[in-house]
N, CA, C and O atoms as CSV, one atom per row, in Angstrom:
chain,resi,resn,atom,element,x,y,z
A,1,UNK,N,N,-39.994,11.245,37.713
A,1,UNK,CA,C,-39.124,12.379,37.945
A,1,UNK,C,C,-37.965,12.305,36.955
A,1,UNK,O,O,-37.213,11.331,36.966
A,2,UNK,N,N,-37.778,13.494,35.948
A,2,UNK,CA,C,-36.839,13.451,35.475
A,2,UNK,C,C,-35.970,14.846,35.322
A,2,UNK,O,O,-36.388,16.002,35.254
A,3,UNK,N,N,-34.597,14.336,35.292
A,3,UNK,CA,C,-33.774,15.572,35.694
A,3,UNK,C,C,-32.982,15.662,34.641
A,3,UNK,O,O,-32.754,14.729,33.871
A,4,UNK,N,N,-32.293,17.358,34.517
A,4,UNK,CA,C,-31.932,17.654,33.024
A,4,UNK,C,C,-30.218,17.544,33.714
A,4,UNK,O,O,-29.416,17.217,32.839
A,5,UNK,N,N,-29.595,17.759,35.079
A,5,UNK,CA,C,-28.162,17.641,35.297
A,5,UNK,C,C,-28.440,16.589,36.785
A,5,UNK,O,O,-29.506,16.380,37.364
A,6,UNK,N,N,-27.176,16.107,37.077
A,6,UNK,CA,C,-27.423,15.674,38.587
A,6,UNK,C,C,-25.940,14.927,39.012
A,6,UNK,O,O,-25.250,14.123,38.385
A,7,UNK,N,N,-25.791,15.448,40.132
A,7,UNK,CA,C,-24.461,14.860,40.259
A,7,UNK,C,C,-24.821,13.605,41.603
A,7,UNK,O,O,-25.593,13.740,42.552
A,8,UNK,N,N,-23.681,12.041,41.137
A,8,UNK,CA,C,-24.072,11.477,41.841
A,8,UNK,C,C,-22.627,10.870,42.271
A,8,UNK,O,O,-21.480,11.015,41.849
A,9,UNK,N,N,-23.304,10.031,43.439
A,9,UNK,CA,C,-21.870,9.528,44.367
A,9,UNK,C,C,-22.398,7.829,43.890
A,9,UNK,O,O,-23.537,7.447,44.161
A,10,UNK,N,N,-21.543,7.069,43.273
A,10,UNK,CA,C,-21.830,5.891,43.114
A,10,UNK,C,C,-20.566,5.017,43.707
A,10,UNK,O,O,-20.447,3.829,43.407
A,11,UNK,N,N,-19.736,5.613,44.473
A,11,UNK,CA,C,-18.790,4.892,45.177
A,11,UNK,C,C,-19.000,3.900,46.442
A,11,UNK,O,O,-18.319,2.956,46.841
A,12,UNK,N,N,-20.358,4.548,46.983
A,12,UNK,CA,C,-20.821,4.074,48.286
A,12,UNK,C,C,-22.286,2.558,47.835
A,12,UNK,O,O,-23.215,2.559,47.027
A,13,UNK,N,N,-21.781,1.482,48.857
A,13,UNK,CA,C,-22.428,0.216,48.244
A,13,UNK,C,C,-24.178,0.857,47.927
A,13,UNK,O,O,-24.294,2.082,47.974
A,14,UNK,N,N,-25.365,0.080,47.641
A,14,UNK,CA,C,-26.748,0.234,47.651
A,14,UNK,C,C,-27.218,-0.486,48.901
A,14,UNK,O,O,-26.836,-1.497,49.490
A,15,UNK,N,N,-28.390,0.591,49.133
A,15,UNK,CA,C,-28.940,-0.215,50.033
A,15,UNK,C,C,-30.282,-1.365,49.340
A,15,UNK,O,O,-30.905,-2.258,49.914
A,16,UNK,N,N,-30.376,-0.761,47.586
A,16,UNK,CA,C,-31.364,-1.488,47.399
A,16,UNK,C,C,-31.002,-1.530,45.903
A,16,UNK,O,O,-30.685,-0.518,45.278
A,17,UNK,N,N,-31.085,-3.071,45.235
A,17,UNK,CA,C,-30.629,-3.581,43.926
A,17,UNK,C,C,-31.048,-2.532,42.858
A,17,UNK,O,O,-32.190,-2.141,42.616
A,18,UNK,N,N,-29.988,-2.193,42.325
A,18,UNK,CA,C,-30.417,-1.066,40.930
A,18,UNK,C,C,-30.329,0.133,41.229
A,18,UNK,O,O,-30.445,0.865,40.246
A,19,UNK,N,N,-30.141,0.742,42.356
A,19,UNK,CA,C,-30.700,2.041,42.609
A,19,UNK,C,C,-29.454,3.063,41.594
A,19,UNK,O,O,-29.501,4.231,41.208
A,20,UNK,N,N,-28.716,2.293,41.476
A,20,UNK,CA,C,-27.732,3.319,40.632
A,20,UNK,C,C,-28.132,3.564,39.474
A,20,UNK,O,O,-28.141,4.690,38.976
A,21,UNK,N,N,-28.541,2.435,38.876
A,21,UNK,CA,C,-29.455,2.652,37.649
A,21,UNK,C,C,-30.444,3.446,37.189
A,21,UNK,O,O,-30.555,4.256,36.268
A,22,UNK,N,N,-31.351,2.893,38.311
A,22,UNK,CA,C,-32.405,4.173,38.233
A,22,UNK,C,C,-32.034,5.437,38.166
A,22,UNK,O,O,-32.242,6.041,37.114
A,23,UNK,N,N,-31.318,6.198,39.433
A,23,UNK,CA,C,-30.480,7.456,39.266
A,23,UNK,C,C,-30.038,7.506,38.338
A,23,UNK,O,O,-30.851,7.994,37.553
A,24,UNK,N,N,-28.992,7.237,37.798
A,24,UNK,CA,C,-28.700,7.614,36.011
A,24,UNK,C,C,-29.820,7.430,34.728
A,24,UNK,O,O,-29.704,7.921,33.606
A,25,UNK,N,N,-30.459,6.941,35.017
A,25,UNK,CA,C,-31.738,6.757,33.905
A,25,UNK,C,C,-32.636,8.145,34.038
A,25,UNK,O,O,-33.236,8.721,33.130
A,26,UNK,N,N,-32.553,8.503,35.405
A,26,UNK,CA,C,-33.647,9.973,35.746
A,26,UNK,C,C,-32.998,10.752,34.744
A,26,UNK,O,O,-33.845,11.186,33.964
A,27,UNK,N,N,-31.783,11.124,34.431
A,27,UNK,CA,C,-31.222,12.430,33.938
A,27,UNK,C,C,-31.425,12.066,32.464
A,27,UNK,O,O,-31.344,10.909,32.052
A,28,UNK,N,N,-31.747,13.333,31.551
A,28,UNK,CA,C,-31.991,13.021,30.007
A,28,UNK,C,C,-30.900,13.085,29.310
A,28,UNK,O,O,-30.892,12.665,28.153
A,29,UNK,N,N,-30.084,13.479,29.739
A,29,UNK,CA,C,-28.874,13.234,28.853
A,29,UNK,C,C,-27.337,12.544,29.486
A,29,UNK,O,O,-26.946,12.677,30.645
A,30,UNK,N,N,-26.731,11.903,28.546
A,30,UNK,CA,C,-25.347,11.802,29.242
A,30,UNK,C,C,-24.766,12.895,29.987
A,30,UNK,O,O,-24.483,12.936,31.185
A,31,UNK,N,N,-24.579,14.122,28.738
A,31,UNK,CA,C,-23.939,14.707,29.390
A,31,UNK,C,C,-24.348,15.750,30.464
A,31,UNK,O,O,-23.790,16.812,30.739
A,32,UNK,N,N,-25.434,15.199,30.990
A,32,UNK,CA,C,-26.445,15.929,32.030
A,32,UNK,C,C,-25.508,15.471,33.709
A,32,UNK,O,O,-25.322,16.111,34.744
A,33,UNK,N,N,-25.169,14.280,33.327
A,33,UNK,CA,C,-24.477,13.508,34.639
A,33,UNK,C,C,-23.002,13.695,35.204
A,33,UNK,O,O,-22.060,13.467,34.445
A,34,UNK,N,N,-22.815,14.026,36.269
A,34,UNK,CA,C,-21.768,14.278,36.717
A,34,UNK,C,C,-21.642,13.398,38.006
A,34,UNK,O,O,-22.423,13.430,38.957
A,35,UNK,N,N,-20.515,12.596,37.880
A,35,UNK,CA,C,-19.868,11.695,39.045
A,35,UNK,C,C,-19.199,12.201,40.141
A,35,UNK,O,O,-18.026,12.404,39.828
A,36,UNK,N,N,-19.465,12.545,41.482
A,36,UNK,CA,C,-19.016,13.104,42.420
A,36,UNK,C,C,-17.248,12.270,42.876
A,36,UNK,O,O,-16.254,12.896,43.244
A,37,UNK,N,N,-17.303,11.494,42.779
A,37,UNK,CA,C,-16.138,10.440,43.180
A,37,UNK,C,C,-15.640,9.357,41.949
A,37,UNK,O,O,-16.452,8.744,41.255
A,38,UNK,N,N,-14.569,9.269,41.847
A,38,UNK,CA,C,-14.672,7.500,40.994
A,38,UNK,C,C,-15.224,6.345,41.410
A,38,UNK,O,O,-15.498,6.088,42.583
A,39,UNK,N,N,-15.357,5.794,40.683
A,39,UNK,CA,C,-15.917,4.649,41.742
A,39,UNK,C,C,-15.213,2.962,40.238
A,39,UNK,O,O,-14.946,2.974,39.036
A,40,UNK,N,N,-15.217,2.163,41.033
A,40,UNK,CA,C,-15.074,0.876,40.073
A,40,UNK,C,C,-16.023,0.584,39.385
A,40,UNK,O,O,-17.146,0.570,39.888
A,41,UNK,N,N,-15.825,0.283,38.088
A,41,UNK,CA,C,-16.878,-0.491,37.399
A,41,UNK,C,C,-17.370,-1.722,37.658
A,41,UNK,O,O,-18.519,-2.037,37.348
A,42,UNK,N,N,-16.349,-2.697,38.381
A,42,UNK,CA,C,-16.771,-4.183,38.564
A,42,UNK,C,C,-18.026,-4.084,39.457
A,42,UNK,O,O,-18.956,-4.881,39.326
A,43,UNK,N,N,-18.033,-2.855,40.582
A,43,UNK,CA,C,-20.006,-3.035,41.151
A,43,UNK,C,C,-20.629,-3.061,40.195
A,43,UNK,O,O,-21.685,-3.500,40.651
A,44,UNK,N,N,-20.835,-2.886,38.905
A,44,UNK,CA,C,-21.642,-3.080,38.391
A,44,UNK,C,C,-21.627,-4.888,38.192
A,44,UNK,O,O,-22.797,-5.265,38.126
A,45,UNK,N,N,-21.034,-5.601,38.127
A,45,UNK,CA,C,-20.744,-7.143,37.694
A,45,UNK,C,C,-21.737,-7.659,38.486
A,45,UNK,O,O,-21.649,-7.144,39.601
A,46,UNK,N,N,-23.266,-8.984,38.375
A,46,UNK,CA,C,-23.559,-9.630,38.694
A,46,UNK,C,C,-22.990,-10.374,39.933
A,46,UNK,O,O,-22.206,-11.172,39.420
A,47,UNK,N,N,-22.941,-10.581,41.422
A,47,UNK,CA,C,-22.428,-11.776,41.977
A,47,UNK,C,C,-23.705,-12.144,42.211
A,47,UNK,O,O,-24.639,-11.477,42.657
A,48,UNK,N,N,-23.610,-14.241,41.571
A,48,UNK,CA,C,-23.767,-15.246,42.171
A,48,UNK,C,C,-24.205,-15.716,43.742
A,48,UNK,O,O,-24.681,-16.812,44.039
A,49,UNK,N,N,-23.986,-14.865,44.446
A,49,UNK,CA,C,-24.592,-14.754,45.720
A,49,UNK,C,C,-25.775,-15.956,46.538
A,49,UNK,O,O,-26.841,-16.144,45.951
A,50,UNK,N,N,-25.567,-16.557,47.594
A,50,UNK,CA,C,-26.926,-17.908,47.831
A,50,UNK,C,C,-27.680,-17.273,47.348
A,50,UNK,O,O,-28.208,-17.623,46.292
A,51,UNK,N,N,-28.064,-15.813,48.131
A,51,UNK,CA,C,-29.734,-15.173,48.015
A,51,UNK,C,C,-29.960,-15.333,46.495
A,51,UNK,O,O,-30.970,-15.847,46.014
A,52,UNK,N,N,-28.704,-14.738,45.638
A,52,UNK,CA,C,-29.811,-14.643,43.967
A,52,UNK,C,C,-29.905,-15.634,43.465
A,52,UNK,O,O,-30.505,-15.699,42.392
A,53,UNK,N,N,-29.367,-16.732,44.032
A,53,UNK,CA,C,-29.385,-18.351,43.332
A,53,UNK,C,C,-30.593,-18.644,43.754
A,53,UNK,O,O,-31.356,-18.952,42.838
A,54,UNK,N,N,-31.150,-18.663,45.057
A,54,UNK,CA,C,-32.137,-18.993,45.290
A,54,UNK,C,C,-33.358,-18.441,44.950
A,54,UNK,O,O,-34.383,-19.089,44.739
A,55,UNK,N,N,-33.212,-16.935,44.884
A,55,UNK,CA,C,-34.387,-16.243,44.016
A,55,UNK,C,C,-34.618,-16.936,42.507
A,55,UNK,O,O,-35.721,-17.131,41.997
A,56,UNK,N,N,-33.550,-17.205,42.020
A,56,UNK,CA,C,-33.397,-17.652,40.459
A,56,UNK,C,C,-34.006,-18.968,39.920
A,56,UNK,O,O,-34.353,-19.291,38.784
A,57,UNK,N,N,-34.027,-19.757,41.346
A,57,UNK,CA,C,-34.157,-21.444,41.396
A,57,UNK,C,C,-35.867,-21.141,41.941
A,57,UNK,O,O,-36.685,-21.708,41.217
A,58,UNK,N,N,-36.404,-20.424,42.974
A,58,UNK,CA,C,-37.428,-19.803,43.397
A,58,UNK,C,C,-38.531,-19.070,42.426
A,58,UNK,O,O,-39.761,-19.071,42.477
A,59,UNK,N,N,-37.758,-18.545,41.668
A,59,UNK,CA,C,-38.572,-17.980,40.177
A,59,UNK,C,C,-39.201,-19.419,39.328
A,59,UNK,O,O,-40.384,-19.701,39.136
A,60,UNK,N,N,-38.079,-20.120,38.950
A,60,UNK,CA,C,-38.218,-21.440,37.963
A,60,UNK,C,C,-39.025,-22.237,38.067
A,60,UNK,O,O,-39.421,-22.963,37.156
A,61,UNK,N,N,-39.613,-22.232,39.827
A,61,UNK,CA,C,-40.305,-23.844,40.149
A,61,UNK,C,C,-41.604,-22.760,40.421
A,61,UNK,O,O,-42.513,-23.398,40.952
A,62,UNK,N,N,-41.987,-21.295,40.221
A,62,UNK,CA,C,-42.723,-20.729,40.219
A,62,UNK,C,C,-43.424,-20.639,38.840
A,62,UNK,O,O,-44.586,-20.246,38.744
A,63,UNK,N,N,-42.840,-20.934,38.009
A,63,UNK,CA,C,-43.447,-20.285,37.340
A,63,UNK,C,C,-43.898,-21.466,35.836
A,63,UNK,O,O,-44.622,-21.360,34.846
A,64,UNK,N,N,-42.842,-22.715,36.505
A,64,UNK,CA,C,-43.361,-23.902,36.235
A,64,UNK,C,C,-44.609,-24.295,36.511
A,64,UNK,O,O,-45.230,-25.158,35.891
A,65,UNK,N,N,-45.220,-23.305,37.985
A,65,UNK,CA,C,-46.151,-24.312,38.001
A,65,UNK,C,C,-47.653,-23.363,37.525
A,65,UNK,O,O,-48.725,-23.949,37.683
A,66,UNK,N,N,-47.672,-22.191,37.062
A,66,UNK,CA,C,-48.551,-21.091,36.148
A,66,UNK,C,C,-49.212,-22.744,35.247
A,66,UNK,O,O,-48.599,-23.554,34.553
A,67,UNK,N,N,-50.678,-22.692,35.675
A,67,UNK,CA,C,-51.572,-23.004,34.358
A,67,UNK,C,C,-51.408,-22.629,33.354
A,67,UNK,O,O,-52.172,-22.949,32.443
């Protein structure tokens, strides 16, 4: 699905990793996108979090062990 305008609310947390991304990737142009609210840039920043440490450490000893 791709969209030529779309206005979005990126102020409110995700319920699922990336989804903001995706939404802005649908629309073909920058200036196709319109931001309903401000929102901070730091949601975008990586946290360190147990869960993604452990996915990260969970990936490594996975894929160590690929024939």
């Amino acid at each position: 699905l791709t969209l030529s305008r779309a206005v979005l609310n990126l102020n409110q947390r995700e319920h699922c990793l990336d989804l903001s991304y995706v939404a802005v990737s649908r629309v073909e142009t920058l200036a196709g996108v319109l931001f309903k609210v401000p929102f901070d840039f730091d949601r975008f920043i990586a946290v360190n979090s147990a869960v993604s440490i452990d996915r990260e450490l969970d990936y490594t000893i996975r894929t160590n062990q690929l024939l």
